[in-house]
mmCIF file of the C-alpha atoms, coordinates in Angstrom:
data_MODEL
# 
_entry.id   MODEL 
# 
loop_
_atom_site.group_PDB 
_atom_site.id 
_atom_site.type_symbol 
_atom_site.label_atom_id 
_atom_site.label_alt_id 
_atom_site.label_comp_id 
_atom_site.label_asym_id 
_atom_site.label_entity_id 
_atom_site.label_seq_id 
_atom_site.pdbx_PDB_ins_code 
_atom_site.Cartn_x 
_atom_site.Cartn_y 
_atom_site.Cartn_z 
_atom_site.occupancy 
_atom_site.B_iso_or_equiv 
_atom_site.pdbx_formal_charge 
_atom_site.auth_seq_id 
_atom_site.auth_comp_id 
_atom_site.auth_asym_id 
_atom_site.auth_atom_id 
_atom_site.pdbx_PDB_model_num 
ATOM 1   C CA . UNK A 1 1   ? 0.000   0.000  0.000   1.00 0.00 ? 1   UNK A CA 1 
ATOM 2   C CA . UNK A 1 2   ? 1.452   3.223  -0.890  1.00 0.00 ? 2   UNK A CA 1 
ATOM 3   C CA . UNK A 1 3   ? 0.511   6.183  1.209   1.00 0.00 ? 3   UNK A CA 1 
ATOM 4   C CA . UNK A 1 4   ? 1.326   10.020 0.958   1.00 0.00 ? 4   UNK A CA 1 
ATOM 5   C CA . UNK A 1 5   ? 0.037   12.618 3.096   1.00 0.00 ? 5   UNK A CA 1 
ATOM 6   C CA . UNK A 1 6   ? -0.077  16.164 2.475   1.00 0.00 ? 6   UNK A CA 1 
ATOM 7   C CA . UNK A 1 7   ? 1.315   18.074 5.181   1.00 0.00 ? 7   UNK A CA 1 
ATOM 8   C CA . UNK A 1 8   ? 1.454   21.993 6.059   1.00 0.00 ? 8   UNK A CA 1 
ATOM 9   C CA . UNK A 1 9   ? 2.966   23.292 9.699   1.00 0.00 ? 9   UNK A CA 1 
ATOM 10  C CA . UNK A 1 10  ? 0.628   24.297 12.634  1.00 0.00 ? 10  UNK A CA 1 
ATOM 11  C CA . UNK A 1 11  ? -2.260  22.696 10.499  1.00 0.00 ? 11  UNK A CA 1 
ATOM 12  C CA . UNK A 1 12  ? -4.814  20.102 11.459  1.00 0.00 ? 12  UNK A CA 1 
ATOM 13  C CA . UNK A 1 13  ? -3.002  17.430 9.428   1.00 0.00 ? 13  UNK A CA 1 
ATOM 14  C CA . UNK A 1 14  ? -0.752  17.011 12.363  1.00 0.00 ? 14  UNK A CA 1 
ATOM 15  C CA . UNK A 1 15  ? -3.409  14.398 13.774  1.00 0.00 ? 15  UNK A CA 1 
ATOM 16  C CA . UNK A 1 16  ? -3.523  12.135 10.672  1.00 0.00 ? 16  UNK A CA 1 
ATOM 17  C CA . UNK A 1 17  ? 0.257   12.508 10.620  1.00 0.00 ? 17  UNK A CA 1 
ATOM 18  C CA . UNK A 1 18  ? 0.175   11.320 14.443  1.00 0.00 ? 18  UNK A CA 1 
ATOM 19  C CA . UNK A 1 19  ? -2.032  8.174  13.988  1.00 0.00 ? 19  UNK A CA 1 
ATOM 20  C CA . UNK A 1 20  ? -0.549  6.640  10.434  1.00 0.00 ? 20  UNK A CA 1 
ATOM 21  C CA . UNK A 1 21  ? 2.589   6.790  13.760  1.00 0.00 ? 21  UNK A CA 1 
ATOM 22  C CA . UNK A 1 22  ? 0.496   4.977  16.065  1.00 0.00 ? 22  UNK A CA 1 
ATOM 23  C CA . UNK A 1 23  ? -0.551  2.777  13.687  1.00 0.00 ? 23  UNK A CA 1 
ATOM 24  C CA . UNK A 1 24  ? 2.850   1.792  12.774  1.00 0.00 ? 24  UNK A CA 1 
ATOM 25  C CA . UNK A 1 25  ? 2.103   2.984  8.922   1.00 0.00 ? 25  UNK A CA 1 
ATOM 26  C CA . UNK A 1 26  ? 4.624   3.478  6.116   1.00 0.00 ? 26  UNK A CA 1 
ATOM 27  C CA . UNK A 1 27  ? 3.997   6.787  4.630   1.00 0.00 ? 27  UNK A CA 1 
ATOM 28  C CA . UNK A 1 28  ? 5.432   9.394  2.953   1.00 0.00 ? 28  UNK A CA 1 
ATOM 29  C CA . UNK A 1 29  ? 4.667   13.414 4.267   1.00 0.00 ? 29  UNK A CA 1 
ATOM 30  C CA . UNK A 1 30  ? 4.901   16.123 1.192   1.00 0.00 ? 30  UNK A CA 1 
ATOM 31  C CA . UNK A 1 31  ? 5.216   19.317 2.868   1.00 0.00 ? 31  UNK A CA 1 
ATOM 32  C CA . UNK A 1 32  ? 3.152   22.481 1.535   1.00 0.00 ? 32  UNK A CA 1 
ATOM 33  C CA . UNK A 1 33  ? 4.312   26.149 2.160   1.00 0.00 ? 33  UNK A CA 1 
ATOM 34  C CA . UNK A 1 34  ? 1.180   27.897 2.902   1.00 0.00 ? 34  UNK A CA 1 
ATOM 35  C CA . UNK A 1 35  ? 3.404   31.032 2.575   1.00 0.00 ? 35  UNK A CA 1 
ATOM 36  C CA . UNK A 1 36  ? 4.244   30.469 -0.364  1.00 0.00 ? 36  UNK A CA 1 
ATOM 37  C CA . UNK A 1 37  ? 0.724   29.676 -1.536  1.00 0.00 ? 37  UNK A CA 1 
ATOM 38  C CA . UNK A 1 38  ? 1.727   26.058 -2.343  1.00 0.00 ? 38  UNK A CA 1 
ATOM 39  C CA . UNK A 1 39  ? -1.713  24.877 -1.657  1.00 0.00 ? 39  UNK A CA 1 
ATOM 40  C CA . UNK A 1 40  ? -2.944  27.150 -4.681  1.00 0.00 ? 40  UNK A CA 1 
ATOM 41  C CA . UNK A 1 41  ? -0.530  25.773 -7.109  1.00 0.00 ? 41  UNK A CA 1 
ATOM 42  C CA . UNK A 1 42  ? -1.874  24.305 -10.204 1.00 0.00 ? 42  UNK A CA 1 
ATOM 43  C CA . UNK A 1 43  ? -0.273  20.573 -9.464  1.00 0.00 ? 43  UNK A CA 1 
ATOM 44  C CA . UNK A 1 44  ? -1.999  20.586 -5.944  1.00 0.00 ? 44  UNK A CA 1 
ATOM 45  C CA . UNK A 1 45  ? -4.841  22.203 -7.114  1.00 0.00 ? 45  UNK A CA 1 
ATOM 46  C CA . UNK A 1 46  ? -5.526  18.805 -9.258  1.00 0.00 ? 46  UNK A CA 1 
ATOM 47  C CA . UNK A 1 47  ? -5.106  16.705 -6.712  1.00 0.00 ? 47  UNK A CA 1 
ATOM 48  C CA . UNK A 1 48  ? -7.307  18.921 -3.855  1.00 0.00 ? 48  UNK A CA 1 
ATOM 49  C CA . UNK A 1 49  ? -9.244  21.465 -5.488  1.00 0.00 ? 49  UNK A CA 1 
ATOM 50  C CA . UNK A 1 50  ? -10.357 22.522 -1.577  1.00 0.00 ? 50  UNK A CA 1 
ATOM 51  C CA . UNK A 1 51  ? -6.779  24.343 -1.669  1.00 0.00 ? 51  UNK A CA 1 
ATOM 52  C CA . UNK A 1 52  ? -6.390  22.278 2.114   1.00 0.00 ? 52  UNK A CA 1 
ATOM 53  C CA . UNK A 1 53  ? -4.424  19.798 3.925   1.00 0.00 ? 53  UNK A CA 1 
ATOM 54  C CA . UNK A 1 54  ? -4.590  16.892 5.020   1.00 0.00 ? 54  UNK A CA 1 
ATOM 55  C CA . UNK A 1 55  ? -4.812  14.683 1.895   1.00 0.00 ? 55  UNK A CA 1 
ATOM 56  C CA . UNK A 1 56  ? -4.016  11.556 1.992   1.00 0.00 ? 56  UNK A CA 1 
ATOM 57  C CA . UNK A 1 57  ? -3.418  9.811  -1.219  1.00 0.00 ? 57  UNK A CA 1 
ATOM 58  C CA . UNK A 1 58  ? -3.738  5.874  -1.431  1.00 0.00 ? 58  UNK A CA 1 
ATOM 59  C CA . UNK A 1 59  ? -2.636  4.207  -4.131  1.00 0.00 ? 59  UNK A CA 1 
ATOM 60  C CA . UNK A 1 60  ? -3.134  6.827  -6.030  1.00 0.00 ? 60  UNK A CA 1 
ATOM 61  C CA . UNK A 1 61  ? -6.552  7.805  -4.879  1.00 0.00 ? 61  UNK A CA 1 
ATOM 62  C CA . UNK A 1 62  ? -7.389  11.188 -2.950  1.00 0.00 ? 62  UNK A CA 1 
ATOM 63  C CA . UNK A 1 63  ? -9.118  11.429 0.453   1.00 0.00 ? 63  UNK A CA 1 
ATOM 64  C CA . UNK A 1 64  ? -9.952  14.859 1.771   1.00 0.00 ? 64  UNK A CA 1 
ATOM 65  C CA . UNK A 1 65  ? -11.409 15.772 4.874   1.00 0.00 ? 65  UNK A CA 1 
ATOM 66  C CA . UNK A 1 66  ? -9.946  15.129 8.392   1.00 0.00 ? 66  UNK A CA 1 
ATOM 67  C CA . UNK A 1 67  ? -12.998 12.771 9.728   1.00 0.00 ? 67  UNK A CA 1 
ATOM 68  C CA . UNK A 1 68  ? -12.892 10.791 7.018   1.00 0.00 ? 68  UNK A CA 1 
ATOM 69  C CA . UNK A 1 69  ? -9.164  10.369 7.089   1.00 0.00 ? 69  UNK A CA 1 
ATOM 70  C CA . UNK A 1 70  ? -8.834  9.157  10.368  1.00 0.00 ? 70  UNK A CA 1 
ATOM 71  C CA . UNK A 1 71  ? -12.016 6.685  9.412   1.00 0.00 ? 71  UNK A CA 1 
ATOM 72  C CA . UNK A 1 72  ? -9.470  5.145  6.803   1.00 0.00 ? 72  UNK A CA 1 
ATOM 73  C CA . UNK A 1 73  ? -6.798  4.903  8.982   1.00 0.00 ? 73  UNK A CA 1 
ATOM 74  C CA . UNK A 1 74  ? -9.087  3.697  11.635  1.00 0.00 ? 74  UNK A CA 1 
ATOM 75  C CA . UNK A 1 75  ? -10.332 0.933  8.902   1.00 0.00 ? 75  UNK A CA 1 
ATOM 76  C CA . UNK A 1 76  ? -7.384  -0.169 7.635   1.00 0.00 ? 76  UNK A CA 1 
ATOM 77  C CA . UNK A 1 77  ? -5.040  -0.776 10.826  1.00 0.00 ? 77  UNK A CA 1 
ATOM 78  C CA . UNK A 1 78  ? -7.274  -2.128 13.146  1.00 0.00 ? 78  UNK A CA 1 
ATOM 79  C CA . UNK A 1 79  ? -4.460  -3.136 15.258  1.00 0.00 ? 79  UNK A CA 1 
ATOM 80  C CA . UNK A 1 80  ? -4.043  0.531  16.302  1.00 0.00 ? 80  UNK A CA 1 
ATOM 81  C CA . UNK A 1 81  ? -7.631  0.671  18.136  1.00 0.00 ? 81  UNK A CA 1 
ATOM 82  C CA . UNK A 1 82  ? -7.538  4.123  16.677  1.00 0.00 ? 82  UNK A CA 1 
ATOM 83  C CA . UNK A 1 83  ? -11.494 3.802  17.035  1.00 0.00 ? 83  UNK A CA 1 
ATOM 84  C CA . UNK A 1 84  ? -13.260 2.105  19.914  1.00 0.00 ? 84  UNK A CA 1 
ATOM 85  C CA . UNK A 1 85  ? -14.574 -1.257 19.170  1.00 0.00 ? 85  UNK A CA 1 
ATOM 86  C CA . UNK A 1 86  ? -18.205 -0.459 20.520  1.00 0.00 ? 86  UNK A CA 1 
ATOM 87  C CA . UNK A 1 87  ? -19.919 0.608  17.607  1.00 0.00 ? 87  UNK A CA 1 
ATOM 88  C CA . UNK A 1 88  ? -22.019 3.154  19.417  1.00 0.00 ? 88  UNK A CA 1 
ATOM 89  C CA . UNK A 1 89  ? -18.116 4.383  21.365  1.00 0.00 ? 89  UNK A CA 1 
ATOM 90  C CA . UNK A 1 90  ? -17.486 4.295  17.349  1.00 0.00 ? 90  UNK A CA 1 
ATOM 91  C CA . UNK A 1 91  ? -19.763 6.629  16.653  1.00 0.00 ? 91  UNK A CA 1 
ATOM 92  C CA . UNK A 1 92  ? -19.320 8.996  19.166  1.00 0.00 ? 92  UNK A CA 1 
ATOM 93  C CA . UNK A 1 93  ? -15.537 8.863  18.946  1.00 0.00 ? 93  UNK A CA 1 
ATOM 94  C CA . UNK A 1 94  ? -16.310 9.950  15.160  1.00 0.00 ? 94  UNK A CA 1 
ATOM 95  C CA . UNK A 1 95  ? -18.563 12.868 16.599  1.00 0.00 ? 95  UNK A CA 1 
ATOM 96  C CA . UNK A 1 96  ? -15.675 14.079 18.246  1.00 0.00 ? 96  UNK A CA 1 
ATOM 97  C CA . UNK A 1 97  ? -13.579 14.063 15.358  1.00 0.00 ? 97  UNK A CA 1 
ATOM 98  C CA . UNK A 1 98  ? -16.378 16.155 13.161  1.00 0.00 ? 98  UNK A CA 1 
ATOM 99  C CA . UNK A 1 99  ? -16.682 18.463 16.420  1.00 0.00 ? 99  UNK A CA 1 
ATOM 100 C CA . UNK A 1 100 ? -13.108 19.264 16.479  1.00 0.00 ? 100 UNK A CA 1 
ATOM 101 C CA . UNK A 1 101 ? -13.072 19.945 12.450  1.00 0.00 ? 101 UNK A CA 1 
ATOM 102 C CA . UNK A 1 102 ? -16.601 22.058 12.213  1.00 0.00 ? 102 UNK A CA 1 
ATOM 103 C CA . UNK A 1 103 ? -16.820 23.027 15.941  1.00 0.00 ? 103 UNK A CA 1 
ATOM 104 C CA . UNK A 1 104 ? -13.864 24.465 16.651  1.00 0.00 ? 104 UNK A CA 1 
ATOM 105 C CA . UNK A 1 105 ? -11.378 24.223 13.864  1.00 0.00 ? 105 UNK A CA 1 
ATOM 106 C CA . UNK A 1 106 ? -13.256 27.217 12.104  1.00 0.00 ? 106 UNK A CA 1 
ATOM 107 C CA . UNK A 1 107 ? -12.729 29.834 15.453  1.00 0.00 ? 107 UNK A CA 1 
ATOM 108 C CA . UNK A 1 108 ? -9.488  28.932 15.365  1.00 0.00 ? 108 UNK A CA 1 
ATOM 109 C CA . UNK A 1 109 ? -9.089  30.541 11.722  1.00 0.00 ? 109 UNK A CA 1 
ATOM 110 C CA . UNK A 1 110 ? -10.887 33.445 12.689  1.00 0.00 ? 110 UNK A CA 1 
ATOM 111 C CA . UNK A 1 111 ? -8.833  34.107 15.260  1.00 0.00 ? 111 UNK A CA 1 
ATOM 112 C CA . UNK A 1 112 ? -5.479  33.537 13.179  1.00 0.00 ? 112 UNK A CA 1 
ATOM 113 C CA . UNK A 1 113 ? -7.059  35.484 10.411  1.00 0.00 ? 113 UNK A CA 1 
ATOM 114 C CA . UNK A 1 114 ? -9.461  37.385 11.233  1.00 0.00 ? 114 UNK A CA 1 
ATOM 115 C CA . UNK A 1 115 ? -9.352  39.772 7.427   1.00 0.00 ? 115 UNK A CA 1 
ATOM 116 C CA . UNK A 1 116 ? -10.722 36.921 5.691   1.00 0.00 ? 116 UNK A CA 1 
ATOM 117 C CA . UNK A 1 117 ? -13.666 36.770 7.821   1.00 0.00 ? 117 UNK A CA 1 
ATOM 118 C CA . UNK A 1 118 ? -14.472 40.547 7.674   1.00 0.00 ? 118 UNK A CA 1 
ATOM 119 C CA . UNK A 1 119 ? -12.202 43.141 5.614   1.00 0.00 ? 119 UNK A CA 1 
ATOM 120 C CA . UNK A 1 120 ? -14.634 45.925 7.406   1.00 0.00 ? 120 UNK A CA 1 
ATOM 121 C CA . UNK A 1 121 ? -11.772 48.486 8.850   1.00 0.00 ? 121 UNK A CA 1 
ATOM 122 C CA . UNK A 1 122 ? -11.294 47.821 12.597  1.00 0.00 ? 122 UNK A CA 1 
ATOM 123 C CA . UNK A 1 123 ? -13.181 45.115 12.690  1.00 0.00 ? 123 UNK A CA 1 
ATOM 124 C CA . UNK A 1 124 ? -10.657 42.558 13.619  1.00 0.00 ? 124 UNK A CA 1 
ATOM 125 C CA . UNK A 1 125 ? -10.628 42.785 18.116  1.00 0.00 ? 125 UNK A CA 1 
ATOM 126 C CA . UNK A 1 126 ? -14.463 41.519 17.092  1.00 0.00 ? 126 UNK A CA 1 
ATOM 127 C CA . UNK A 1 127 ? -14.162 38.614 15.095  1.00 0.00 ? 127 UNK A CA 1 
ATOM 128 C CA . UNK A 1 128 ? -11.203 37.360 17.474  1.00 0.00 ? 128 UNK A CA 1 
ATOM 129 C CA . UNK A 1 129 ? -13.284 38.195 20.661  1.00 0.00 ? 129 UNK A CA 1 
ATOM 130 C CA . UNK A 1 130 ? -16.229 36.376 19.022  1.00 0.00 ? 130 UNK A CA 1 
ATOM 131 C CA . UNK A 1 131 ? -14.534 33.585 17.810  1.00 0.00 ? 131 UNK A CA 1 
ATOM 132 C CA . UNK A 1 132 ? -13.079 33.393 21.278  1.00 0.00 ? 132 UNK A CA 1 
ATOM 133 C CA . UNK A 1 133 ? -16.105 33.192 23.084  1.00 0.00 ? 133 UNK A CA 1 
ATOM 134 C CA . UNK A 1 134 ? -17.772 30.829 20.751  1.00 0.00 ? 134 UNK A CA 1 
ATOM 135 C CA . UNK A 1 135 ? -14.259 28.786 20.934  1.00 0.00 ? 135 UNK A CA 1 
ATOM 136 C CA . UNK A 1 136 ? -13.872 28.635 24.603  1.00 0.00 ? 136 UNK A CA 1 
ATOM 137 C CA . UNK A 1 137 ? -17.301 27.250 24.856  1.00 0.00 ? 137 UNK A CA 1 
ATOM 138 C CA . UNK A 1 138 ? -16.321 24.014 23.101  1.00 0.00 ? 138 UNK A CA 1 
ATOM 139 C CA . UNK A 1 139 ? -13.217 24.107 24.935  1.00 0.00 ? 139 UNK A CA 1 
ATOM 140 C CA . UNK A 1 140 ? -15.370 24.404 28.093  1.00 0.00 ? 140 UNK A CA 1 
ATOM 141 C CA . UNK A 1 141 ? -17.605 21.060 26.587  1.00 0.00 ? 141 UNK A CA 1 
ATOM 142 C CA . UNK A 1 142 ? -14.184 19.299 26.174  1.00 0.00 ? 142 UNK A CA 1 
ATOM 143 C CA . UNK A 1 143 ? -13.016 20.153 29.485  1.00 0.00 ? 143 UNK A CA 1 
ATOM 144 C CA . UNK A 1 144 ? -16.239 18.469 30.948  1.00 0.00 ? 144 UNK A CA 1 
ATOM 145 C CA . UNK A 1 145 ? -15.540 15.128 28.977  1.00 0.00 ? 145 UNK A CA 1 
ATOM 146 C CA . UNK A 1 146 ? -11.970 15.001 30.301  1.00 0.00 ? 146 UNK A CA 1 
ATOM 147 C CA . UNK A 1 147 ? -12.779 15.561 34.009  1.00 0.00 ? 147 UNK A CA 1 
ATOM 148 C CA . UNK A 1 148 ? -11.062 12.673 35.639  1.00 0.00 ? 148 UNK A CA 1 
ATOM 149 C CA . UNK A 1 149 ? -9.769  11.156 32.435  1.00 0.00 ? 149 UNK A CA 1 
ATOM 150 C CA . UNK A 1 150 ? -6.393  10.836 30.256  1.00 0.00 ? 150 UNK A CA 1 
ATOM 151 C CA . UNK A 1 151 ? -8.404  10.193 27.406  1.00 0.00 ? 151 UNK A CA 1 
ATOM 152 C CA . UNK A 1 152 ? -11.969 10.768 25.873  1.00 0.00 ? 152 UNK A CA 1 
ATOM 153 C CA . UNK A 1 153 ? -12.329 6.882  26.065  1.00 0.00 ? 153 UNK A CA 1 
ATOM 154 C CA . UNK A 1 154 ? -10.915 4.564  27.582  1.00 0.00 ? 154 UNK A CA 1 
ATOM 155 C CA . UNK A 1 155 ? -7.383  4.698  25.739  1.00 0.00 ? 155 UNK A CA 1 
ATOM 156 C CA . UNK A 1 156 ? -5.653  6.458  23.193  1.00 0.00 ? 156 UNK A CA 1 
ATOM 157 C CA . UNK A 1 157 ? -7.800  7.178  19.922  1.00 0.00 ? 157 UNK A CA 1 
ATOM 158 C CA . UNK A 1 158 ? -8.015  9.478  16.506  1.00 0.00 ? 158 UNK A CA 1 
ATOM 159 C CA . UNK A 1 159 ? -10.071 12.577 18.658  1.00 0.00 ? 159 UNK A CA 1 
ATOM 160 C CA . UNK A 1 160 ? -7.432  12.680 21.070  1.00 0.00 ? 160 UNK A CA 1 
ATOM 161 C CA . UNK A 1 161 ? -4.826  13.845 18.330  1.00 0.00 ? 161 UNK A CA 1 
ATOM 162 C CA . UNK A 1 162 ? -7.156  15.914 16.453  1.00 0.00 ? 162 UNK A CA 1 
ATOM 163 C CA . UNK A 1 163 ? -7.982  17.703 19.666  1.00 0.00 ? 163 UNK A CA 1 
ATOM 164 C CA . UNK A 1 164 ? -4.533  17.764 20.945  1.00 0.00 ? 164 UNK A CA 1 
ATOM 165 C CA . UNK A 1 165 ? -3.733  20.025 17.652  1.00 0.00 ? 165 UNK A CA 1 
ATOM 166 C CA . UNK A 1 166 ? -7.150  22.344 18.990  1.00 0.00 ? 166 UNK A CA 1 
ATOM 167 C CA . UNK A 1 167 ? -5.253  22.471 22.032  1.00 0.00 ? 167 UNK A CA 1 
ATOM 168 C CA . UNK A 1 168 ? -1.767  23.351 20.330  1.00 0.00 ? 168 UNK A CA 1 
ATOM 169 C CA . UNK A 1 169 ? -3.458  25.983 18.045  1.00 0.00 ? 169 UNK A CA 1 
ATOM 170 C CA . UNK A 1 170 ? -5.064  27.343 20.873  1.00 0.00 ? 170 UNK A CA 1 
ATOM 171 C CA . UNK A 1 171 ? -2.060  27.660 22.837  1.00 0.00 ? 171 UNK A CA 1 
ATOM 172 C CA . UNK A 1 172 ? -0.595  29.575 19.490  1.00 0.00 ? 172 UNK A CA 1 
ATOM 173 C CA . UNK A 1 173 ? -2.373  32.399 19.847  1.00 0.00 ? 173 UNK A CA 1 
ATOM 174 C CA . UNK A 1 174 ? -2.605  35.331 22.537  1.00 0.00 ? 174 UNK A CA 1 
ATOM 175 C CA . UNK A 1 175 ? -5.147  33.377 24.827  1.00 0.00 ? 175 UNK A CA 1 
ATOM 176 C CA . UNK A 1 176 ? -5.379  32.601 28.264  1.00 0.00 ? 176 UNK A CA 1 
ATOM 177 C CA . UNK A 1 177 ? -6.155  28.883 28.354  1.00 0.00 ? 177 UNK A CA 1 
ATOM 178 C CA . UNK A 1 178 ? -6.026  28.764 32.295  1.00 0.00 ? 178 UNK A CA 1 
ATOM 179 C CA . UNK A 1 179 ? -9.754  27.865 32.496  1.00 0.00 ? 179 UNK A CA 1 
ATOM 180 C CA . UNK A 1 180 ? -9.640  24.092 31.025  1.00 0.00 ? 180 UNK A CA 1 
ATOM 181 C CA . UNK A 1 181 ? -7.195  22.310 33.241  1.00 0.00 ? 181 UNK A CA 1 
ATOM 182 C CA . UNK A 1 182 ? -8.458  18.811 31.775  1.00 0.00 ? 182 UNK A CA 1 
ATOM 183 C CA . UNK A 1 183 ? -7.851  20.454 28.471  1.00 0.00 ? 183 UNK A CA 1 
ATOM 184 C CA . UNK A 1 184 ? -4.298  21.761 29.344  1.00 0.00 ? 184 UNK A CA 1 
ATOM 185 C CA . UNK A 1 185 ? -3.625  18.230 31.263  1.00 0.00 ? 185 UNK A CA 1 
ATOM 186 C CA . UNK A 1 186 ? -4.498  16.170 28.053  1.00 0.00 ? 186 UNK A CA 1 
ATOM 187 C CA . UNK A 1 187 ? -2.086  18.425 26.199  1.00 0.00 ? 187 UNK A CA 1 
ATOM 188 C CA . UNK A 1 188 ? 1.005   18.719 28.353  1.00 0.00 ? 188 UNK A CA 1 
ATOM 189 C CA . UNK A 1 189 ? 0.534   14.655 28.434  1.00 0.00 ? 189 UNK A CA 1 
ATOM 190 C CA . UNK A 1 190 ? 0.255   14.692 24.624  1.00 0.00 ? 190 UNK A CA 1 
ATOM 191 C CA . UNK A 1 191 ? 3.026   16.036 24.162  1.00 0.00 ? 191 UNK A CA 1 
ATOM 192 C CA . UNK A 1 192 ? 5.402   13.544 25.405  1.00 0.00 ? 192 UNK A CA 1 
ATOM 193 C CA . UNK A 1 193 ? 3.736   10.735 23.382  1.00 0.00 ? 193 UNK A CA 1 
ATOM 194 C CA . UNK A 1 194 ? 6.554   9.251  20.876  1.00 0.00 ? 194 UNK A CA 1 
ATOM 195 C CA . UNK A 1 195 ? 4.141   9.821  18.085  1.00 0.00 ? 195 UNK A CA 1 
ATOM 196 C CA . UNK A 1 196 ? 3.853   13.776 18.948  1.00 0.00 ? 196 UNK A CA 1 
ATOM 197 C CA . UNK A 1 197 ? 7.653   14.349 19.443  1.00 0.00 ? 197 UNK A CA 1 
ATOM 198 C CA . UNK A 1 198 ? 8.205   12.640 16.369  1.00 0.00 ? 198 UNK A CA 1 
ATOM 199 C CA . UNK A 1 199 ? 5.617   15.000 14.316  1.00 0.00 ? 199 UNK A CA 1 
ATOM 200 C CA . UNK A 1 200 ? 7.361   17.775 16.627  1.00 0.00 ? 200 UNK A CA 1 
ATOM 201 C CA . UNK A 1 201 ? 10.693  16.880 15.482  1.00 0.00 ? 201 UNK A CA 1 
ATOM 202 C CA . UNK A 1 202 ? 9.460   16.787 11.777  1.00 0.00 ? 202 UNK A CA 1 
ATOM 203 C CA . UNK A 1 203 ? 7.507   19.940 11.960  1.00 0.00 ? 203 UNK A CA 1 
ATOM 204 C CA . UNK A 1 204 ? 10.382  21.675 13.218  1.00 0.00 ? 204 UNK A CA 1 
ATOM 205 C CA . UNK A 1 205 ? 13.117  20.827 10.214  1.00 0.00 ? 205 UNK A CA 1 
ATOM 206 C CA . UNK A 1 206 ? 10.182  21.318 8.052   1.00 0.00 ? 206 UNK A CA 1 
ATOM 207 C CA . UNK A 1 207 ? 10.147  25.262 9.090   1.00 0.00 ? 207 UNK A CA 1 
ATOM 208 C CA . UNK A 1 208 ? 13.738  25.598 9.018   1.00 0.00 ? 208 UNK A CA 1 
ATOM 209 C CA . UNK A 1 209 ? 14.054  24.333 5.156   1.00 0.00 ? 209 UNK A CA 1 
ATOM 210 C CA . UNK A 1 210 ? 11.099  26.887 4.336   1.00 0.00 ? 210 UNK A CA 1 
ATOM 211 C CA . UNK A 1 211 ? 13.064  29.548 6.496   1.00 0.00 ? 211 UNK A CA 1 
ATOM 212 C CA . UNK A 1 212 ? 16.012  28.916 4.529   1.00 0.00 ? 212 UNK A CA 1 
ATOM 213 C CA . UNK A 1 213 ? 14.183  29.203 1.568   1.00 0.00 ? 213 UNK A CA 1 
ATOM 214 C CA . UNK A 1 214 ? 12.625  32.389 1.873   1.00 0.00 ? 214 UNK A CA 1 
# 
């Protein structure tokens, strides 16, 4: 099986990038320069025409979309128990995974971005304080589900990476985070899992080649 995964710093593709590890996966990562505008190029254009990472290409075929990514991955090396085996834990594991990509994934852009939300003149302090608001209240929901818990089930699956990158992206940004101390927990731990040092380590040589290159 030959597997590529496209691959841009500080993005949500981090989490498919951190269970093909867990799951032990040969893949290759082709890194995109969002400053560049790499993800607008004609060549990736044909392969995504969403302009977005991740895509993961198997055997030649494209999959978009971060759910349905980690669904494959899920599928395909069941060994990893990168889904729980209960088919209704299934399902809510993969309600998790949309929440983090529709529920909180799009704050976050607003808040790194806020000009292509609203190009009004001084409007930017309100779409970050809105998106803030609207973002800490998921953060507040995920806080809840990790009271007492080192996981949201009963070990290591796919929503704990994708929400470890909400976390990181979070933590990016000019916000105090001191509020969700289940959160913050689940993150610090995170962060020490082989998998996630190993992205780290990537990410970082990644962003010195495109620093050398500007």
């Amino acid at each position: 099986m030959d597997l590529v995964l496209y691959y841009a710093p500080n993005t949500c593709a981090l989490a498919p990038y951190v269970t093909l590890t867990e799951a032990n996966a040969t893949f290759e990562v082709r890194s995109l320069n969002f400053r560049k505008g790499q993800q607008k190029s004609p060549d990736y254009l044909r392969l995504n025409p969403k302009h977005k990472v991740p895509l993961l290409i198997v055997d030649g075929q494209t999959l978009t979309e971060s759910t349905a990514i980690q669904i494959w991955i899920a599928r395909n090396f069941p060994q990893a128990k990168l889904l729980p085996s209960d088919p209704w834990q299934e399902l809510k594991a993969i309600s998790i995974l949309s929440w983090c990509s529709s529920g909180m994934h799009p704050y976050l852009s607003r808040i790194n971005s806020p000009p292509r939300m609203c190009d009004v003149v001084g409007a930017e302090q309100s779409v970050i304080r809105l998106a803030r608001e609207l973002l800490f209240e998921n953060y507040r929901l995920a806080d809840e589900m990790l009271a007492g818990r080192e996981y949201f089930f009963d070990h290591f699956t796919a929503p704990d990476a994708h929400f470890f990158w909400c976390m990181r992206r979070g933590s990016q940004f000019d916000l105090d985070l001191s509020g969700f101390p289940n959160c913050l927990a689940h993150f610090e731990r995170f962060k020490s899992r082989p998998s996630v040092q190993k992205l780290l380590a990537y990410e970082k040589s990644v962003q010195e080649k495109f620093a050398k290159a500007a």
